[in-house]
C-alpha positions in Angstrom: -54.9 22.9 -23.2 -52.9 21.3 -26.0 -51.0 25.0 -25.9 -50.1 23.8 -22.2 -49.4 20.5 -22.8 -47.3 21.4 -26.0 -44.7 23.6 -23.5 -45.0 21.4 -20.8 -43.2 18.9 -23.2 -40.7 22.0 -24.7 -39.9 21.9 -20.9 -39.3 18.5 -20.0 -37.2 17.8 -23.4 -35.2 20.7 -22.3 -34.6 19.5 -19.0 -33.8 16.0 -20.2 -31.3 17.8 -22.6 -29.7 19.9 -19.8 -29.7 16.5 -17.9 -27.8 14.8 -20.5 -25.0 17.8 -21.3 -24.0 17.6 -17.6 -23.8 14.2 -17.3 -21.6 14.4 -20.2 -19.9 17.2 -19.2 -19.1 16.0 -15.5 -18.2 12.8 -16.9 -15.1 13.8 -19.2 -14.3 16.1 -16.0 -14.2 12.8 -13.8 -12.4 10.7 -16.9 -9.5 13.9 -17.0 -8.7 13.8 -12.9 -8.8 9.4 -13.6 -6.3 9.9 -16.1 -4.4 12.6 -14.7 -3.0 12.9 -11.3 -1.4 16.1 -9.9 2.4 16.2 -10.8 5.0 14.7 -7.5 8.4 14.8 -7.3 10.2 11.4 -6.9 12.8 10.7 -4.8 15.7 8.5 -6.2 16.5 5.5 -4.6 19.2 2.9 -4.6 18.4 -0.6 -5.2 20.5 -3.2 -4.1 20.2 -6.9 -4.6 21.7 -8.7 -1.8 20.2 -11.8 -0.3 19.8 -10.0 3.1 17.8 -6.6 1.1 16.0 -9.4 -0.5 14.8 -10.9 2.4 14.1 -7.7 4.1 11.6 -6.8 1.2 10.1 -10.1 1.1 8.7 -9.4 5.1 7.8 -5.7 3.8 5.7 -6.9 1.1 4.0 -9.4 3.2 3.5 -6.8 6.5 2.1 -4.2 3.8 -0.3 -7.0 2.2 0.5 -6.7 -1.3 -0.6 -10.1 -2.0 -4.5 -9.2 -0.6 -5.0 -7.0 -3.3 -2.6 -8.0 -6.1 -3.3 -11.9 -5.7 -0.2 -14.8 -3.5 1.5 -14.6 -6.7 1.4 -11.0 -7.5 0.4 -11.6 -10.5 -3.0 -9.3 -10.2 -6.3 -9.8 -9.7 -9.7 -8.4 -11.0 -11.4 -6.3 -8.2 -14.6 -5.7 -10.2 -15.8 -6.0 -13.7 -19.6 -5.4 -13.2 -21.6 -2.2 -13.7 -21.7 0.8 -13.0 -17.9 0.7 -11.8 -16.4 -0.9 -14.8 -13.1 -3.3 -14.7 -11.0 -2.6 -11.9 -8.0 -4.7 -12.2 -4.9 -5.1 -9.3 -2.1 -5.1 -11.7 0.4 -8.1 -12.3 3.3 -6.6 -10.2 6.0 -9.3 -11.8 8.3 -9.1 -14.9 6.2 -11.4 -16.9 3.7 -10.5 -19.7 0.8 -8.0 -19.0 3.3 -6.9 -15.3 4.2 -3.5 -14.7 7.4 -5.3 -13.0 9.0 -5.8 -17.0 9.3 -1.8 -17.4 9.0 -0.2 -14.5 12.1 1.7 -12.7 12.6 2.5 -9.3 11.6 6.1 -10.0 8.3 4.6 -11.2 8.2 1.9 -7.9 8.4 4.9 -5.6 5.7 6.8 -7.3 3.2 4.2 -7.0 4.2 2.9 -3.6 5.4 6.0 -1.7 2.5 8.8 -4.1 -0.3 6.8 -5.2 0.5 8.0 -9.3 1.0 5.3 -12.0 3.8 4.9 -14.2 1.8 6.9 -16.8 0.3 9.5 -14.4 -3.0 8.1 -13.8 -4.1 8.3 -9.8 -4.0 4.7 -8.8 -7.1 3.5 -7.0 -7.6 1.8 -3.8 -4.4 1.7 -2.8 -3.4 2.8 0.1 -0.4 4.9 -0.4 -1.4 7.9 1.8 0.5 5.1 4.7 2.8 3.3 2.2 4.1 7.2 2.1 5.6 6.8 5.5 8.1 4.2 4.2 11.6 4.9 4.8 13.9 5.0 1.5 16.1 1.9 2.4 13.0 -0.4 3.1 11.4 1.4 0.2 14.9 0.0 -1.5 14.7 -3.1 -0.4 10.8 -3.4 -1.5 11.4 -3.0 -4.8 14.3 -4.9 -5.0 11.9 -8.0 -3.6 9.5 -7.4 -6.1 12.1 -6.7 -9.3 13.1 -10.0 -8.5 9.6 -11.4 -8.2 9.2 -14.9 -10.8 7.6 -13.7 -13.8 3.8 -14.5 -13.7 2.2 -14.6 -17.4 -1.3 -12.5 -16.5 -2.8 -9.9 -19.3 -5.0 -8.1 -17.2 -5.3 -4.9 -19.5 -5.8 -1.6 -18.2 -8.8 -0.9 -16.1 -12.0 1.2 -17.7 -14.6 3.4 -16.2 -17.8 4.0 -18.0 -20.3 6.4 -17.2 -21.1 6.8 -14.2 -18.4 5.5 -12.8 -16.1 8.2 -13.9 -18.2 10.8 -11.9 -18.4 8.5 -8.5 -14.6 7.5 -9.0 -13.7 10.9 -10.6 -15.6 13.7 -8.5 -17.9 12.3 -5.6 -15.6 9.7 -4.5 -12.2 10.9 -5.8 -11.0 11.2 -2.5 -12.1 8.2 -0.7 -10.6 5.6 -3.9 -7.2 7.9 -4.5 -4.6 8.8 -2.0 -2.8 11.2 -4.3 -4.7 14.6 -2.5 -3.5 12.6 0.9 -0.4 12.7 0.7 2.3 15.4 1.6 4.8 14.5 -1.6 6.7 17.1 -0.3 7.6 15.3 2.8 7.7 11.8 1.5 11.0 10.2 1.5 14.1 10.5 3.9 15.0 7.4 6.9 12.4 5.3 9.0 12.9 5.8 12.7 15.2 3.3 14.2 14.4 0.3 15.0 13.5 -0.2 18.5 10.7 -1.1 20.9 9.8 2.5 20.7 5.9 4.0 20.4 8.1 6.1 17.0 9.0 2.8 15.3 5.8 1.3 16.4 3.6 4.2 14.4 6.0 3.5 11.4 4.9 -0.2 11.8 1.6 0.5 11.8 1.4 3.2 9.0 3.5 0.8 6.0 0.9 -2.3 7.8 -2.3 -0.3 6.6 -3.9 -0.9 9.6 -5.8 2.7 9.6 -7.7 1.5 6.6 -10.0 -0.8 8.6 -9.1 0.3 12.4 -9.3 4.1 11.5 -6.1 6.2 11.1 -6.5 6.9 15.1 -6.6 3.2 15.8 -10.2 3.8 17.3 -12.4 1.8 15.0 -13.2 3.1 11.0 -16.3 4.9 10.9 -16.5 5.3 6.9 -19.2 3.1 6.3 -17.7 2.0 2.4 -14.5 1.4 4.1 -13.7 -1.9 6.2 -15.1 -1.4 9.4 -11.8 -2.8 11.3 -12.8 -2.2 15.6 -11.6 0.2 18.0 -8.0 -1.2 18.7 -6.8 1.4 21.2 -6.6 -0.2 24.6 -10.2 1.9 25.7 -11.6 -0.6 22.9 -11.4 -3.9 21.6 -8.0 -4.6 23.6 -9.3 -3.4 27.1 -7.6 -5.4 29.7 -5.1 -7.4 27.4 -1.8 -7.4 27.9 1.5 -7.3 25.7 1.4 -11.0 25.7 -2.2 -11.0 24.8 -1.2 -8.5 21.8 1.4 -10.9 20.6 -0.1 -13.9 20.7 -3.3 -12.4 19.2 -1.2 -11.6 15.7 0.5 -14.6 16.2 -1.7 -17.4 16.4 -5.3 -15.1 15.3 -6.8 -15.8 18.6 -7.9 -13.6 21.4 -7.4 -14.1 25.1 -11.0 -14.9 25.6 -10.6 -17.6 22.7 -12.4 -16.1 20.1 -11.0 -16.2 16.2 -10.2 -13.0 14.7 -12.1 -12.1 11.8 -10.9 -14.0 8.4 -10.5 -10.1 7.3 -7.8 -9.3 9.6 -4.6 -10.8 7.2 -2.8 -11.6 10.9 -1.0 -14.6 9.1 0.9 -11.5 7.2 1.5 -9.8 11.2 2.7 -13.4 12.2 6.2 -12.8 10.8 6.5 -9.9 12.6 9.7 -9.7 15.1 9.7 -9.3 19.2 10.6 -6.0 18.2 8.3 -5.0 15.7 5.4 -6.5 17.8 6.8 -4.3 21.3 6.5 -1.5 18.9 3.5 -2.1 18.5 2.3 -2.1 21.6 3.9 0.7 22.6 2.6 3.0 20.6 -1.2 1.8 20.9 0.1 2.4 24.5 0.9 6.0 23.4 -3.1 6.5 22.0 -5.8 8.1 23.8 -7.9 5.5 25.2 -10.9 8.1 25.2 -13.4 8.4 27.8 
């Protein structure tokens, strides 16, 4: 019996051993891919500061909701700092001390923004660059001109850090779900948006650099991912059945729906507020354009 009992333990220590070298081992895997995103070629853009450019980015910055993750200011924001994900930080996008916006170029804008990599190469997390990829190089120009000119905000938020095991959720079960880097195709990123217009093209545009597939589902038919924002069917065989273009508009205008209910607080339509006639009948157009399914 104590013959048993004595390689019953040898087992179960051995186990617990091979337990722990995994673990260790999967975690330094997960830490490499945190640290080290697949290399993308940048496009070069020019910057230019004019009041008009300015302006222009300004509305960009609001339609793409920078300021719900990063904070009104832009001076960053702690997502999490709680177990087992570790401290997640949105980082201080201005030129003031702790912000990327004090050293980073344009080069280093567009790979963020347009490829989901850090400055330093690390994949960037939750953000949502596999639609901010769509962007056009002149209002990717006039973006970062908007926010190189942002006030300086004085925020140290440091650099974010994954312990065990949130470098194996974030680095290998989830890598895909938090990063957009393995989303994107860098190879087609860059080049002119379509033209503005009250066309269903322009209208997709819209709705790619606005995010809204990461509550709505990139089909516009309601996010079925159940850790992502679960944003309604908003194809017209959904939640806008029977509405009209009017109904659209004043919906992202005012928040309110044509049978008088209050959109969801989630649903930043204070940010779609400022967009034009245009925009909005591009909008509509291309939801228009969707399958409405069965």
């Amino acid at each position: 019996m104590k013959r048993i009992l004595k390689w019953i333990g040898i087992g179960l220590a051995s186990l617990v051993g091979l337990l722990v070298v995994a673990g260790g081992v999967l975690h330094l895997v997960g830490s490499n891919r945190l640290q080290n995103a697949p290399a993308v070629a940048v496009q070069t853009v020019e910057v230019h500061n004019s009041p008009e450019v300015l302006a222009r980015g300004q509305r960009l910055a609001t339609i793409s909701s920078c300021n719900g993750c990063h904070g009104l200011d832009l001076g960053g924001q702690v997502f999490n700092d709680e177990p087992p994900l570790g401290y997640l930080p949105a980082p201080n996008l201005t030129g003031g001390a702790g912000g990327v916006g004090a050293v980073y170029t344009a080069q280093d804008w567009d790979r963020a923004i347009r490829h989901g990599v850090a400055a330093d190469g690390r994949p960037l997390l939750i953000m949502a660059a596999h639609h901010y990829a769509a962007y056009g190089d002149e209002d990717l120009a006039a973006l970062i001109a908007y926010l190189q000119s942002l006030p300086p905000v004085d925020k140290e938020l440091g650099p974010r850090r994954i312990p065990l095991p949130g470098t194996i959720i974030f680095g290998l079960l989830a890598y895909n779900d938090v990063t957009s880097v393995n989303k994107i195709d860098h190879a087609a990123v860059g080049g002119a948006a379509p033209p503005a217009g009250e066309t269903a093209e322009y209208g997709q545009y819209l709705v790619q650099i606005a995010s809204c597939g990461s509550c709505h589902g990139e089909d516009l038919g309601g996010n079925t991912d159940p850790n992502a924002p679960q944003g309604p069917n908003i194809t017209l065989g959904g939640a806008l059945r029977g509405w009209s273009q009017a109904d659209f508009v004043t919906a992202l205008r005012t928040g309110q729906t044509p049978d008088g209910r209050q959109m969801d607080p989630e649903m930043p339509w204070p940010a779609y507020a400022t967009l034009t006639d245009t925009e909005l009948a591009a909008i509509w157009a291309y939801i228009n354009s969707l399958p409405t399914g069965p």
